[in-house]
N, CA, C, O and CB atoms as a CASP TS submission, in Angstrom:
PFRMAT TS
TARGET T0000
AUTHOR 0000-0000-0000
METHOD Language model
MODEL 1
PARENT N/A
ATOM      1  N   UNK     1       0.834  -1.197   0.000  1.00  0.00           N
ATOM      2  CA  UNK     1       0.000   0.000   0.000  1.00  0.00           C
ATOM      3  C   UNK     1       0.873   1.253   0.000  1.00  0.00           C
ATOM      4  O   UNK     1       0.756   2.229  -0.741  1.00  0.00           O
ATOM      5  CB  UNK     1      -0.946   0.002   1.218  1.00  0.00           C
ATOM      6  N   UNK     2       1.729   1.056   0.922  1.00  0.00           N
ATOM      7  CA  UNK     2       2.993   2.578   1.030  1.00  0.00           C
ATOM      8  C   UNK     2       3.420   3.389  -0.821  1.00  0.00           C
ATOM      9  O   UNK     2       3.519   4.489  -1.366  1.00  0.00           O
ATOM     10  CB  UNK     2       5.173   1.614   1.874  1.00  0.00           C
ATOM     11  N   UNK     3       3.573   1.486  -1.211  1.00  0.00           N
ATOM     12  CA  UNK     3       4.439   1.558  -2.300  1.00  0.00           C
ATOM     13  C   UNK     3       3.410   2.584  -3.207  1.00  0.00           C
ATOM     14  O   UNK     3       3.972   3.573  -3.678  1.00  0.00           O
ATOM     15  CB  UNK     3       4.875  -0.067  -2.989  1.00  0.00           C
ATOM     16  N   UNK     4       2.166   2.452  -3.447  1.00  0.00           N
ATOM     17  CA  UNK     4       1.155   2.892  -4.462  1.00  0.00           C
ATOM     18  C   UNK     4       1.492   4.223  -4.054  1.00  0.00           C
ATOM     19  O   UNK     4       2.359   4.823  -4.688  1.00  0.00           O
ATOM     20  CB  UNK     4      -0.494   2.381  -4.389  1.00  0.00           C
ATOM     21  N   UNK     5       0.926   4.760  -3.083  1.00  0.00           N
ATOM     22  CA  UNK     5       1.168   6.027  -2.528  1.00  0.00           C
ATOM     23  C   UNK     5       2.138   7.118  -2.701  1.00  0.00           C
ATOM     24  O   UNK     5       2.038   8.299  -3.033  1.00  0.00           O
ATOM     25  CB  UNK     5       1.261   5.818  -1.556  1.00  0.00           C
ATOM     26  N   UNK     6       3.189   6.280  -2.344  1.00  0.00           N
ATOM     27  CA  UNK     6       4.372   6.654  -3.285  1.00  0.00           C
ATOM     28  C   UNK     6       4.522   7.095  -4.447  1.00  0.00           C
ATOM     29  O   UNK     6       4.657   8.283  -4.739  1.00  0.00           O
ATOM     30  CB  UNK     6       4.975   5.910  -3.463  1.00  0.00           C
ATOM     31  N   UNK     7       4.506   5.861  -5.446  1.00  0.00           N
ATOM     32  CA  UNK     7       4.150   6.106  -6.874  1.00  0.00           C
ATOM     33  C   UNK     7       3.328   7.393  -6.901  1.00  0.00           C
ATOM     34  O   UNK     7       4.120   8.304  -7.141  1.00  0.00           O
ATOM     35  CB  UNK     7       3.326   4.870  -7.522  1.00  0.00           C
ATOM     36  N   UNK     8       2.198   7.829  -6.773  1.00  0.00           N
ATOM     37  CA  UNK     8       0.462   8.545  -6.765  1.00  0.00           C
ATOM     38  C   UNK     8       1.695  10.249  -6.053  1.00  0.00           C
ATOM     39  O   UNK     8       1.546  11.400  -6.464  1.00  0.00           O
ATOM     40  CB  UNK     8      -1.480   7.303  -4.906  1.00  0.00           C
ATOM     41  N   UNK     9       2.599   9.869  -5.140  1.00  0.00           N
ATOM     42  CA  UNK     9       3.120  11.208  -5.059  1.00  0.00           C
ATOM     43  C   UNK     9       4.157  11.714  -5.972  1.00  0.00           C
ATOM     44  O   UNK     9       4.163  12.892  -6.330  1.00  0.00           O
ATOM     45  CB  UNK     9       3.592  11.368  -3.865  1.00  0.00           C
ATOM     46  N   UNK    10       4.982  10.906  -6.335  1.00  0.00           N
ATOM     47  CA  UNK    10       5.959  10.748  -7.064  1.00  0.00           C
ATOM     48  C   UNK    10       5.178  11.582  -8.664  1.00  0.00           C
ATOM     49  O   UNK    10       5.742  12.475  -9.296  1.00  0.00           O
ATOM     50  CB  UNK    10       6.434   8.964  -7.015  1.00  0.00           C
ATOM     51  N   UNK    11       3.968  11.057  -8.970  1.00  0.00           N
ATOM     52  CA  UNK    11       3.689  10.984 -10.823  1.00  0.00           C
ATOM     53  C   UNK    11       3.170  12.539  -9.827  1.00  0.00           C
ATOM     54  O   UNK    11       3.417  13.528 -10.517  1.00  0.00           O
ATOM     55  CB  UNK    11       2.174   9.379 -12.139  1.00  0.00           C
ATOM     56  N   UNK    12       2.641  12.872  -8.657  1.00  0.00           N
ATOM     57  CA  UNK    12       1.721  14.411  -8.412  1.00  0.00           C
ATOM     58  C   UNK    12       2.821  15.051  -8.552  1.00  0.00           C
ATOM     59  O   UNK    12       2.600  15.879  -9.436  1.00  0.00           O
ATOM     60  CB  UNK    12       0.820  14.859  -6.867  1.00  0.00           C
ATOM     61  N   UNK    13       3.947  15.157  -8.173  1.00  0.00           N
ATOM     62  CA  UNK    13       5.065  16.200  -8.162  1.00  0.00           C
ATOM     63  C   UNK    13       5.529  16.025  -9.906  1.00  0.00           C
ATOM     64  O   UNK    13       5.905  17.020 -10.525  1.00  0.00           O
ATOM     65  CB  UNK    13       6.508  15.747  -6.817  1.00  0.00           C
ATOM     66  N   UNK    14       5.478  15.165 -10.326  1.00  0.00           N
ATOM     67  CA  UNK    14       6.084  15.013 -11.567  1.00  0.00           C
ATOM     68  C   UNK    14       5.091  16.301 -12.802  1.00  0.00           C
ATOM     69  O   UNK    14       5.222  17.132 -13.701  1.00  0.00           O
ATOM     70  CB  UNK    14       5.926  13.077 -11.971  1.00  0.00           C
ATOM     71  N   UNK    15       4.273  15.692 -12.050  1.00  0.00           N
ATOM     72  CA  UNK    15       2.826  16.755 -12.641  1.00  0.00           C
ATOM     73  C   UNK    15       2.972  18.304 -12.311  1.00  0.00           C
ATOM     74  O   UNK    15       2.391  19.109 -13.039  1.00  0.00           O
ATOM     75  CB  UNK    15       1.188  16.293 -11.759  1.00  0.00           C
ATOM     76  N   UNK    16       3.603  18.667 -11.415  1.00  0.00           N
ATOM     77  CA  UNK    16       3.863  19.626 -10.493  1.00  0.00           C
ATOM     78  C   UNK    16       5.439  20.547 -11.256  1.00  0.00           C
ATOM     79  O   UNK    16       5.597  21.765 -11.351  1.00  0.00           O
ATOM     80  CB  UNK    16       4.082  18.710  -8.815  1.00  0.00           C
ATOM     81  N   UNK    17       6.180  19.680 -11.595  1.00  0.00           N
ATOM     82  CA  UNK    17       7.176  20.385 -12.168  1.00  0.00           C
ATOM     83  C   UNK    17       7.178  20.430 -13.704  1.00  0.00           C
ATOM     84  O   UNK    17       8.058  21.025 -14.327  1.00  0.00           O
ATOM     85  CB  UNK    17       8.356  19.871 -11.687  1.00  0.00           C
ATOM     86  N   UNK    18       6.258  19.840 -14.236  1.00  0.00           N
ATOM     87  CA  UNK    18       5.776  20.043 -15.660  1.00  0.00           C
ATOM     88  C   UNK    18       5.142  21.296 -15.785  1.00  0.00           C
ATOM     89  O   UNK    18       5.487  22.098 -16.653  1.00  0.00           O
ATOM     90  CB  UNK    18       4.821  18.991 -16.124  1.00  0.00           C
ATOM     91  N   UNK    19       3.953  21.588 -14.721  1.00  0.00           N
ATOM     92  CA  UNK    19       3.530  22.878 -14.735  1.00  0.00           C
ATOM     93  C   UNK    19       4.705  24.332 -14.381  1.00  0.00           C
ATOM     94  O   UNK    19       4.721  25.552 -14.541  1.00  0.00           O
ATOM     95  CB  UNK    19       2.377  22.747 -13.693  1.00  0.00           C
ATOM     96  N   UNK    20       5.443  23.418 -13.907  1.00  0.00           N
ATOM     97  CA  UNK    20       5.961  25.167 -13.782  1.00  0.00           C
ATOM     98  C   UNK    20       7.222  25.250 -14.772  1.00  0.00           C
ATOM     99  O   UNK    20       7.835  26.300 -14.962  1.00  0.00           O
ATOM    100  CB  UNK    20       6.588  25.724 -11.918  1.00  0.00           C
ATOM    101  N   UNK    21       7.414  24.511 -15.140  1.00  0.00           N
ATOM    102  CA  UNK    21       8.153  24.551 -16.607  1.00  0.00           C
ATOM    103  C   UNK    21       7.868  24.835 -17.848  1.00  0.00           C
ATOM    104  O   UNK    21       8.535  25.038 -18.863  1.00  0.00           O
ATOM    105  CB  UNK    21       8.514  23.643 -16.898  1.00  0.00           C
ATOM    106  N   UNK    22       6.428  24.806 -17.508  1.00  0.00           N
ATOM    107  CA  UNK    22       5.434  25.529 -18.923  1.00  0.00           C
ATOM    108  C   UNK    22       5.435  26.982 -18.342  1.00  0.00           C
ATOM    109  O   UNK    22       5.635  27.932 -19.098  1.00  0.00           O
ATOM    110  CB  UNK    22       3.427  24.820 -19.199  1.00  0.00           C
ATOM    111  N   UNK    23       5.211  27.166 -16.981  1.00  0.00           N
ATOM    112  CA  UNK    23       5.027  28.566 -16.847  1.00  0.00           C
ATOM    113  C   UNK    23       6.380  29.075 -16.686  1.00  0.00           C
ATOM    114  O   UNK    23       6.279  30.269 -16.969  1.00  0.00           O
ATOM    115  CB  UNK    23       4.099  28.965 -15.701  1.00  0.00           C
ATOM    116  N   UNK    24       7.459  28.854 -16.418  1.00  0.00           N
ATOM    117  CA  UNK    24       8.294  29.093 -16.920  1.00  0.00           C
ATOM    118  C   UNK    24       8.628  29.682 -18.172  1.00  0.00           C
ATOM    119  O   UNK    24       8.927  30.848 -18.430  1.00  0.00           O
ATOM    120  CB  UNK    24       8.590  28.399 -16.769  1.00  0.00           C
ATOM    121  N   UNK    25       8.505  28.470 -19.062  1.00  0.00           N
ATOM    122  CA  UNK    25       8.255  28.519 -20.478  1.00  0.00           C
ATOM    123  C   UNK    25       7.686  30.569 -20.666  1.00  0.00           C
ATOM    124  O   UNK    25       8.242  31.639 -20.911  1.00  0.00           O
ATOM    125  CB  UNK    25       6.735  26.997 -20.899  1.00  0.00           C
ATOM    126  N   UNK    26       6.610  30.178 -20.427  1.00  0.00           N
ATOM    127  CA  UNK    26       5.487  31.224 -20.852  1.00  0.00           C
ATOM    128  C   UNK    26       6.048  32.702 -20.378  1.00  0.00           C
ATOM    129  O   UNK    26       5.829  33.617 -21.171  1.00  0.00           O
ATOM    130  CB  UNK    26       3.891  30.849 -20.042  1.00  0.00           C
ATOM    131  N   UNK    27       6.709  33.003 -19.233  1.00  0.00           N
ATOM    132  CA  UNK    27       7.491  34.027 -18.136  1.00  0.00           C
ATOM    133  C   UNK    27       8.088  34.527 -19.391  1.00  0.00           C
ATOM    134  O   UNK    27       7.818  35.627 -19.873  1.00  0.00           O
ATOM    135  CB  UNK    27       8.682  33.385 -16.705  1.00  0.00           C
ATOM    136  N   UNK    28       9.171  33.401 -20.063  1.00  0.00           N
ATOM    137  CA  UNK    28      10.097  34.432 -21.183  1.00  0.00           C
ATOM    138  C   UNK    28       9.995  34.920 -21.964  1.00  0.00           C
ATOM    139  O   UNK    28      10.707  35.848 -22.349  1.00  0.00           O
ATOM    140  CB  UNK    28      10.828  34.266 -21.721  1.00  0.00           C
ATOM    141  N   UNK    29       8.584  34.228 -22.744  1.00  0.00           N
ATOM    142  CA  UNK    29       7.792  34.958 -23.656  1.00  0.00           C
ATOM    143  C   UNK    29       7.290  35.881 -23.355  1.00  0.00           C
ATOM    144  O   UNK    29       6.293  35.805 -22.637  1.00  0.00           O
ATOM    145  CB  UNK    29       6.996  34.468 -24.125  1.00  0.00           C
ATOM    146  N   UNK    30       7.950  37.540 -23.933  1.00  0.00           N
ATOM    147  CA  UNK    30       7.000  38.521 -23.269  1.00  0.00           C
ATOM    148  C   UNK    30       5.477  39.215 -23.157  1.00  0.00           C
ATOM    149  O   UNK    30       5.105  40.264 -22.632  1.00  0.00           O
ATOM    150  CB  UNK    30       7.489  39.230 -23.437  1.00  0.00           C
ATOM    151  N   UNK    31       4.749  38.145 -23.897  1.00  0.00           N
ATOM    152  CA  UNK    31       3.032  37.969 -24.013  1.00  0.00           C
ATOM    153  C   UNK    31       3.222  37.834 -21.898  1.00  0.00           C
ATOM    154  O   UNK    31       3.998  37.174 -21.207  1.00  0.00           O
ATOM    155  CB  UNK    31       2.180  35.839 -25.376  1.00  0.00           C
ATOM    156  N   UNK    32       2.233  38.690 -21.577  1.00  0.00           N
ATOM    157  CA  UNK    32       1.314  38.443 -20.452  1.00  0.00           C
ATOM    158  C   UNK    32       0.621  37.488 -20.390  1.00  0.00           C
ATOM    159  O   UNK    32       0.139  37.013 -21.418  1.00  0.00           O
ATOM    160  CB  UNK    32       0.549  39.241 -20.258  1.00  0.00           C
ATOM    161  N   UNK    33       0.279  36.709 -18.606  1.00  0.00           N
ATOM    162  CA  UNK    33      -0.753  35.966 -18.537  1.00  0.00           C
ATOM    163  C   UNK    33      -2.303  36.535 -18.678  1.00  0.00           C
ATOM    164  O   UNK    33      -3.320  35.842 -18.627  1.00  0.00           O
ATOM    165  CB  UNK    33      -0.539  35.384 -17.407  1.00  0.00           C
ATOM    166  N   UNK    34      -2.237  37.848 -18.853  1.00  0.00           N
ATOM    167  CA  UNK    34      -3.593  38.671 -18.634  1.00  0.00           C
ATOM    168  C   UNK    34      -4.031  38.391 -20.684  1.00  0.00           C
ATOM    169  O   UNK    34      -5.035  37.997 -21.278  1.00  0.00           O
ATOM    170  CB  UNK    34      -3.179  40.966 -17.834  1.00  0.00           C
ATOM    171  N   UNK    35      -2.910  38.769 -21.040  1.00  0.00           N
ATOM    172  CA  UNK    35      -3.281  38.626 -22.972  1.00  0.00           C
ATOM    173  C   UNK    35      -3.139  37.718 -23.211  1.00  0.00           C
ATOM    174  O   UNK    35      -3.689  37.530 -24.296  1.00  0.00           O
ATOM    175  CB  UNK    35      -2.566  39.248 -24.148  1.00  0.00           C
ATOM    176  N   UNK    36      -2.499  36.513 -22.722  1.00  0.00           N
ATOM    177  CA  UNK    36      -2.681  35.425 -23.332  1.00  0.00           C
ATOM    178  C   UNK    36      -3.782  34.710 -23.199  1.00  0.00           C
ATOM    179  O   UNK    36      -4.268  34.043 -24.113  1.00  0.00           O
ATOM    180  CB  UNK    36      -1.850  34.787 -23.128  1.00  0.00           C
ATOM    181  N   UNK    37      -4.510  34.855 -21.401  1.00  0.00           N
ATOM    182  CA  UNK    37      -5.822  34.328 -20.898  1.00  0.00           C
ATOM    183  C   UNK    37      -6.941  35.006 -22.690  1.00  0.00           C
ATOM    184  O   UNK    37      -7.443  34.228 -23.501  1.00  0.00           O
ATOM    185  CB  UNK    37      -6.313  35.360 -18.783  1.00  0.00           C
ATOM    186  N   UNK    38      -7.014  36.841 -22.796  1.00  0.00           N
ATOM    187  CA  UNK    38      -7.753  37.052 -23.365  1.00  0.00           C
ATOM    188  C   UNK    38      -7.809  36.856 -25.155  1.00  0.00           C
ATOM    189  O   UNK    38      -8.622  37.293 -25.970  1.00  0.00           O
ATOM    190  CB  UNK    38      -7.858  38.029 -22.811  1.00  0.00           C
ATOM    191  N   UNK    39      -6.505  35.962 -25.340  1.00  0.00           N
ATOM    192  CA  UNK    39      -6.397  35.544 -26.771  1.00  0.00           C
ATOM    193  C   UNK    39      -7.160  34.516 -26.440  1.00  0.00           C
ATOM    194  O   UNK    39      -8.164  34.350 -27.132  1.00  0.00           O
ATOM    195  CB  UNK    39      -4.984  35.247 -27.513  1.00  0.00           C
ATOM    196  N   UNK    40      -6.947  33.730 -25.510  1.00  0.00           N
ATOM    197  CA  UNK    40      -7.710  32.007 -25.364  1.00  0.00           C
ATOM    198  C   UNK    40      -9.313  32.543 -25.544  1.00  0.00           C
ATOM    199  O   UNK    40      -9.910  32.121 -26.535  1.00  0.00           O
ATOM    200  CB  UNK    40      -7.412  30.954 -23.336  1.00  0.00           C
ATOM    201  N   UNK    41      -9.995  33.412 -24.669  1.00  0.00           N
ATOM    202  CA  UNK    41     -11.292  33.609 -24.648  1.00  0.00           C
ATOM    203  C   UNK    41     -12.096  33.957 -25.886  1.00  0.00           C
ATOM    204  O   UNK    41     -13.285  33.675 -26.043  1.00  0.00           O
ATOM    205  CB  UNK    41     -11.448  34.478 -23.795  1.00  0.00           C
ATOM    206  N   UNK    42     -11.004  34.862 -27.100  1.00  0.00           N
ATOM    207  CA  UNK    42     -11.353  34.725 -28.276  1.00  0.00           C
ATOM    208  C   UNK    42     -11.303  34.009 -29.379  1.00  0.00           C
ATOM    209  O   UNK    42     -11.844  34.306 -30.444  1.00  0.00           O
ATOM    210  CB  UNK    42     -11.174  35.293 -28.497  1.00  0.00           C
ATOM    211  N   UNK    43     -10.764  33.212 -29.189  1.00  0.00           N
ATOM    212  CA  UNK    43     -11.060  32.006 -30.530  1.00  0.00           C
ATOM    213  C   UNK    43     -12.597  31.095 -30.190  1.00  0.00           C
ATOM    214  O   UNK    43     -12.986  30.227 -30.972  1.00  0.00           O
ATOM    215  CB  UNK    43      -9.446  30.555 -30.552  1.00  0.00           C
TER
END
C-alpha cells in the first residue's frame, strides 16, 4: 500500500514540475498571462 502512494506522489510532483516549466516557459515569452488568458477567450 505505502508503495502505491508513493508512486500517486511521485507521478503528483512530476505533474507539479511540468507545470511550472510551462510557466516558466510562458514568463520568457514577453506575451502576459492577462493577454494570453484574453487571446484564449477569443477564438
Amino acid at each position: 500500500m505505502k508503495l502505491y502512494t508513493d508512486l500517486k506522489q511521485i507521478r503528483l510532483v512530476g505533474k507539479a514540475n511540468e507545470i511550472q516549466a510551462a510557466l516558466r516557459e510562458l514568463s520568457v515569452q514577453p506575451i502576459t498571462l492577462q493577454a494570453y488568458l484574453q487571446q484564449t477567450n477569443k477564438q
